[in-house]
N, C-alpha and C positions, 0 to 999 in steps of 0.2 A: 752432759746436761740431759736431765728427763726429759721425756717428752710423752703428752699425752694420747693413746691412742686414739686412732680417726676413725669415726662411728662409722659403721658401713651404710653405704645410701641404699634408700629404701622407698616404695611408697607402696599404699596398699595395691592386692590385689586384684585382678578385675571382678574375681566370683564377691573380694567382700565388696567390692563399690556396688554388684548389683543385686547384694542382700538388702544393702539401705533402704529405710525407708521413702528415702524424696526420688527413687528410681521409678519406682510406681506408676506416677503420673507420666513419666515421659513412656514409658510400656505401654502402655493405654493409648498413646496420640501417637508415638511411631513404631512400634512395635518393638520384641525385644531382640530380634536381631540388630535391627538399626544401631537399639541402645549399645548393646554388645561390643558392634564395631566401633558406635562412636567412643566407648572406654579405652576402647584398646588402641584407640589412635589418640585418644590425649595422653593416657598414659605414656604411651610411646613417643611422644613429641616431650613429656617433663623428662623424661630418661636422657633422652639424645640431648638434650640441652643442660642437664645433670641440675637441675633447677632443682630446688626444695618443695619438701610437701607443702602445696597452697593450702591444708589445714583438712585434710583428710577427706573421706570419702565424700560428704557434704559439697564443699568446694570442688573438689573433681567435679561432681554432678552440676557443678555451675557451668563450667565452660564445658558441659557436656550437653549441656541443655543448648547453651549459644553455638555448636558444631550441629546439633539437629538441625537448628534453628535455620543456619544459613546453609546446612544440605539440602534442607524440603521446601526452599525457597524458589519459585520456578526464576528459569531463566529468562523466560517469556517475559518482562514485568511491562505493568503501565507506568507511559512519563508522561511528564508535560511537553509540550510542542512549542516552545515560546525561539526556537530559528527564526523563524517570517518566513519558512516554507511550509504552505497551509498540507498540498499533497508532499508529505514527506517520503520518498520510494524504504528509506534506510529507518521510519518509524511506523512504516504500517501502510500508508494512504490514506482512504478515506475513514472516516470515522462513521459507524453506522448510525443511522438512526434507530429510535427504541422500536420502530416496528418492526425493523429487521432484527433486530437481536431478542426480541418477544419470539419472531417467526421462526426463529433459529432452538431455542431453547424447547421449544413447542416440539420442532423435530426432532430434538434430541434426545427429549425423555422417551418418546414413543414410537412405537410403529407405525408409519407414513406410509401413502399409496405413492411412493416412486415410480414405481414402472406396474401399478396395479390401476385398471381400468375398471370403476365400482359400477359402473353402468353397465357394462357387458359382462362384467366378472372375467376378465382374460388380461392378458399380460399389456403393459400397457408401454407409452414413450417416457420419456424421465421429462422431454422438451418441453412436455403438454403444461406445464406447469406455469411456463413462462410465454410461449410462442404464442398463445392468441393475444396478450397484453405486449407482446414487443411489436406485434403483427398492427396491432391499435394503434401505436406512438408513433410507430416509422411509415406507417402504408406497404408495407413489405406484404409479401404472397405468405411466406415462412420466415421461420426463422430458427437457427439450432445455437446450443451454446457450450464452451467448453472451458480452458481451466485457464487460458489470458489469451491476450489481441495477439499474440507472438504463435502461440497456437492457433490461433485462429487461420492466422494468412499461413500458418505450415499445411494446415489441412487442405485449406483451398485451393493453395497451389498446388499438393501434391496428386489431389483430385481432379484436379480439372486441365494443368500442364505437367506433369510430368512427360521427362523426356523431349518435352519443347521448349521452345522458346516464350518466355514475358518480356517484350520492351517497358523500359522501366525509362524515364528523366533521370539524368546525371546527377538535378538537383537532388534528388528526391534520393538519392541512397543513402538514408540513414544510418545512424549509427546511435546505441540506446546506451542506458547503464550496464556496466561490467563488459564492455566493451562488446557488444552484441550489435551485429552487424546486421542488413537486409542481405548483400549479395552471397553473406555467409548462411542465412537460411534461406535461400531460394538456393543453393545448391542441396543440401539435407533435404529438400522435398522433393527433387529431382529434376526439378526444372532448369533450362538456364538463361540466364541472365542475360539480354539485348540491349546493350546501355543507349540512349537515343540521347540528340541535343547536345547542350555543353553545360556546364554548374550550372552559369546564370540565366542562360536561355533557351528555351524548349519551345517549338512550334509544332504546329499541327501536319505538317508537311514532313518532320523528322518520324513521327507515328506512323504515317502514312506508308514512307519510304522503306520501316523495319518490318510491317510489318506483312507477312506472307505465310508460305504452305508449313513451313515449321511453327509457326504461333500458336501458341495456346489458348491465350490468354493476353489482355491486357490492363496493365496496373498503377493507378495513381495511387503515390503516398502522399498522405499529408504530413509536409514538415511540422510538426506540432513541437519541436522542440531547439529549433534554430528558424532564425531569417535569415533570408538575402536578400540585401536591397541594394540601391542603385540600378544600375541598366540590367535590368531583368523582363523576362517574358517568361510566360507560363501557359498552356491549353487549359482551356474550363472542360470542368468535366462534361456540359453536354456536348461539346464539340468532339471528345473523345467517344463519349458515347452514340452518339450519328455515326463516326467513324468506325466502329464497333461493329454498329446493327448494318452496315454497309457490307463488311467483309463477315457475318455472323460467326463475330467472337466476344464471347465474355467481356466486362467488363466489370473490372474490380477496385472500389474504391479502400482502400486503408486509410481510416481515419487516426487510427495510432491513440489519443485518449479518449475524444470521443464523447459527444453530451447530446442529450435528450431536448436540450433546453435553451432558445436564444439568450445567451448572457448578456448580452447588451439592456432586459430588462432589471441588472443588477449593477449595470454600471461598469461594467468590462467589453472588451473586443468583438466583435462578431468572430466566434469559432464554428464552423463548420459543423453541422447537425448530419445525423444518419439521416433522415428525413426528406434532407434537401438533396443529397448526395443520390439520396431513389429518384429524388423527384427528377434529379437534371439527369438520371436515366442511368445510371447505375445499375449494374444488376446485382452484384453484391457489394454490404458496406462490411466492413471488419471494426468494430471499435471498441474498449477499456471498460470493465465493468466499475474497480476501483478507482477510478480518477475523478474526472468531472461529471461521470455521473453519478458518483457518492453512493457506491454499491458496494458488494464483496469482489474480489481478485474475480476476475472472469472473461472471455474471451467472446464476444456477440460475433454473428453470422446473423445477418439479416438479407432478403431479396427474392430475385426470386425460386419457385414451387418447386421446378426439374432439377434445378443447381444445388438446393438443400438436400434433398431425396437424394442425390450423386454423393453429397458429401457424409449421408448420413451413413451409405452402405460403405465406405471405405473403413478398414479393419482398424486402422490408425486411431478414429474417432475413439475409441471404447478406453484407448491408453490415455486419450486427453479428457476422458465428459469428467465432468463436475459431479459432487455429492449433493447429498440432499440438504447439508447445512446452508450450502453455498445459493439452491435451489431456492431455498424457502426465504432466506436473506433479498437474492436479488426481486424473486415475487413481489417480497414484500413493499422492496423498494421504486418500481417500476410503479407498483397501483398507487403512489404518493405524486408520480407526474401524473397521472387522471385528474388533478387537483393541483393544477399550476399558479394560482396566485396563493397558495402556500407555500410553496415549495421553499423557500430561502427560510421559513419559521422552521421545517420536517426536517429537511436535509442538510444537515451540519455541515458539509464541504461545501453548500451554496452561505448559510449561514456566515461562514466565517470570509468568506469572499464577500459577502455582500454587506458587513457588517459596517457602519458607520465611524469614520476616524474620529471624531468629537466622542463616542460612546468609550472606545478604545482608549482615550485619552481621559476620559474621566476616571477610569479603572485604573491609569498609572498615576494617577492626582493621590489615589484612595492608598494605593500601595506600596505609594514612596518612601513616608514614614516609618512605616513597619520594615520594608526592605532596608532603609538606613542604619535603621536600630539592631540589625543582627552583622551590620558591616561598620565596626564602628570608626575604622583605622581610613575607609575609602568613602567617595562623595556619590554620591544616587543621586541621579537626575531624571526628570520626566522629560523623555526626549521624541523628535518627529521620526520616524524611520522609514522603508519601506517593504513591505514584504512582497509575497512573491507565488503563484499558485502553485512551481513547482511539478516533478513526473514527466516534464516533457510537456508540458501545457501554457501556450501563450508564453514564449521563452521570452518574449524583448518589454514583457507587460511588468510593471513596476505601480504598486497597488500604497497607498498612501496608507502610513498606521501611526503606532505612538509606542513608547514602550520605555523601559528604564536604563540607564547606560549608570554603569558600576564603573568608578575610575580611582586606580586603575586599574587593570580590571583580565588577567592575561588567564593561562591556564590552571592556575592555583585556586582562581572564585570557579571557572568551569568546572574542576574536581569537587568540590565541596560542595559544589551545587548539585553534582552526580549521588554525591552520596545520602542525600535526604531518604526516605521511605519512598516518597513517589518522587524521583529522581526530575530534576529542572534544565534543560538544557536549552541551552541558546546561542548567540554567536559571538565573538569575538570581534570587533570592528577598528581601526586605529585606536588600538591601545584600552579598548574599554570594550565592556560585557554587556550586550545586548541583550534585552527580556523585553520581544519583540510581543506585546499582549494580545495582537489580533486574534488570536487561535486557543486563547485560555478563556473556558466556559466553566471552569469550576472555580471561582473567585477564592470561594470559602476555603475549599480543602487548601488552594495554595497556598492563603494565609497561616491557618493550623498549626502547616509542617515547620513555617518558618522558625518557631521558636526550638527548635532540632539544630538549627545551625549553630 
């Protein structure tokens, strides 16, 4: 029997795909190497898949356009925040307000007096920028800053105890995200470690007993991201600090996230302020630029005059200081607590903490509808939830919200919720999809994208 011969596979070339006319415009937006490679890796994928010409050069250039498209797409990208963890460590943290990101963009186009002193015309500090307005909020002598709180206490202890001894509470050795230990950086700065007390109870008489002619230095943490309760004891910081100024040694408080601002006027805990931590006699506090104080990633050193000027000439500091984006961000942010019965309108991480569960709750009334209608197989409901500040801040605090429960609702709605343009992520809860609304300030765009699912 005949048979007919089998056409040999074929498809165009890469020189004629990028004769075409409709190549042009992608030459233009990514240039013609990019173009180049992206021909020659679809090509190369219809070959190895022995797939037919999708209709010539034209159609190439389509899923050539859509391979740019998701190559020059950063990886960086913005979501929505709807977890119920307002400080997300795994989305960012704080969300800046517009003066910092004006402050920032301001730095970025142009040449900045960083380390330029326009008054004397000589070289100048990068700290100046910030230290007399940290010096304002906390009553501190100085203050220097560098790239997070974790650097912060590296520096200071490597400056001020290396080679000796910190008594430290048993409570108090924490342990952060990614498994980052305290006893494991108080080794790396060269000091070691005096563990005093027991987990649940620490006195002042244990401080007393550690500490001698090896001391460096003395350290409270603040557990900012666990409690322990039941039969527990703890030393206040001024009773450490009397004890301190008795045997003249340092006294260093770690505040770990760290806020400018009594929250208790928002309707949250009383958390530990730099402030008060000088006032009960502190001589340095270490705390979070990004967390509760709703700033850029950054490590505070506030206290006092001798101890900063120590810290500033150690070689160390120059591997941790901060840029000028980071600089003019937190500037910015700092002269926004000059003006503290605004502060929850300015600063979006007090905003969303402070924000009203009835408001919360009418924004899941409004968007139930619409979220129903792109889910039409599962039941939306406008539910009570509660979120959570998150980063290690106020860990046992449980903040009343409202938000939507998808049922049912597993990792199949999670995926497709990932895949919008501004990607939707939220949590899973017994069996349903949480879109926990405390932390969604753009109503609109949310809705928009919805009709994408």
């Amino acid at each position: 029997m005949r048979r007919d011969p089998v056409a040999p596979y074929s498809l165009p070339s890469v020189d004629r795909v990028l004769r075409h006319g409709a190549t042009e415009p992608l030459v233009a937006q990514h240039g013609r190497t990019a173009v180049t490679d992206a021909i020659r890796s679809v090509l190369a994928g219809l070959r190895a898949a022995r797939a037919p010409d999708p209709g010539g050069p034209a159609a190439i250039l389509e899923r050539v356009a859509e391979r740019l498209g998701e190559d020059s797409r950063p990886s960086l990208r913005p979501v929505f925040n709807l977890t119920g963890t307002v400080l997300h460590t795994n989305l960012g943290r704080a969300q800046l307000p517009a003066e910092a990101i004006e402050a920032m963009a301001i730095a970025a186009r142009n040449p900045v007096s960083l380390e330029y002193d326009l008054e004397s015309g000589k070289r100048g500090e990068r700290d100046a920028h910030v230290e007399e307005i940290l010096c304002r909020l906390t009553g501190a002598q100085a203050a220097t800053v560098v790239n997070n709180n974790a650097a912060a206490l590296l520096l200071v202890l490597g400056t001020l105890a290396a080679r000796r001894e910190v008594p430290v509470s048993r409570g108090e050795l924490i342990e952060i995200g990614g498994s980052f230990r305290l006893p494991e950086l108080m080794a790396r700065s060269g000091c070691r470690l005096r563990e005093v007390g027991t987990t649940n109870r620490t006195h002042l008489a244990d401080y007393a007993e550690a500490v001698g002619a090896k001391t460096g230095l003395v350290l409270k943490v603040h557990a900012s991201n666990y409690s322990i309760e039941g039969f527990t004891a703890a030393v206040a910081e001024a009773d450490l600090a009397l004890l301190c100024r008795e045997r003249e040694l340092p006294f260093v408080a770690d505040l770990g996230s760290g806020t400018l601002a009594d929250l208790r006027r928002f309707g949250l805990p009383y958390e530990p302020t730099a402030q008060d931590s000088l006032a009960h006699g502190a001589d340095l506090v270490t705390f979070s630029g990004d967390k509760l104080l709703g700033g850029p990633q950054a490590g505070i050193i506030v206290g006092r005059a001798d101890l900063i000027a120590r810290i500033r000439r150690n070689p160390l500091r120059r591997a941790l200081r901060v840029d000028k984006l980071t600089l003019a961000a937190l500037g910015a942010v700092l002269r926004l607590y000059l003006d503290p019965d605004r502060l929850a309108e300015r600063v979006p991480t007090l905003r969303m903490l402070a924000r009203p569960v009835g408001e919360i709750r009418a924004m899941a009334e409004r968007l139930r509808p619409l979220v129903a209608s792109r889910f039409a197989k599962a039941a939306v409901e406008v539910v009570d939830c509660e979120s959570q500040v998150g980063s290690g801040a106020l860990p046992s605090q449980r903040i009343a919200s409202a938000g939507l429960a998808v049922h049912p609702g597993g990792d199949r709605i999670a995926a497709v919720l990932r895949r919008l343009p501004v990607p939707v992520l939220g949590r899973i809860h017994q069996g349903a999809f949480i879109l926990d609304l405390r932390c969604l300030l753009d109503e609109e765009t949310f809705a928009a994208q919805l009709g994408r699912l």
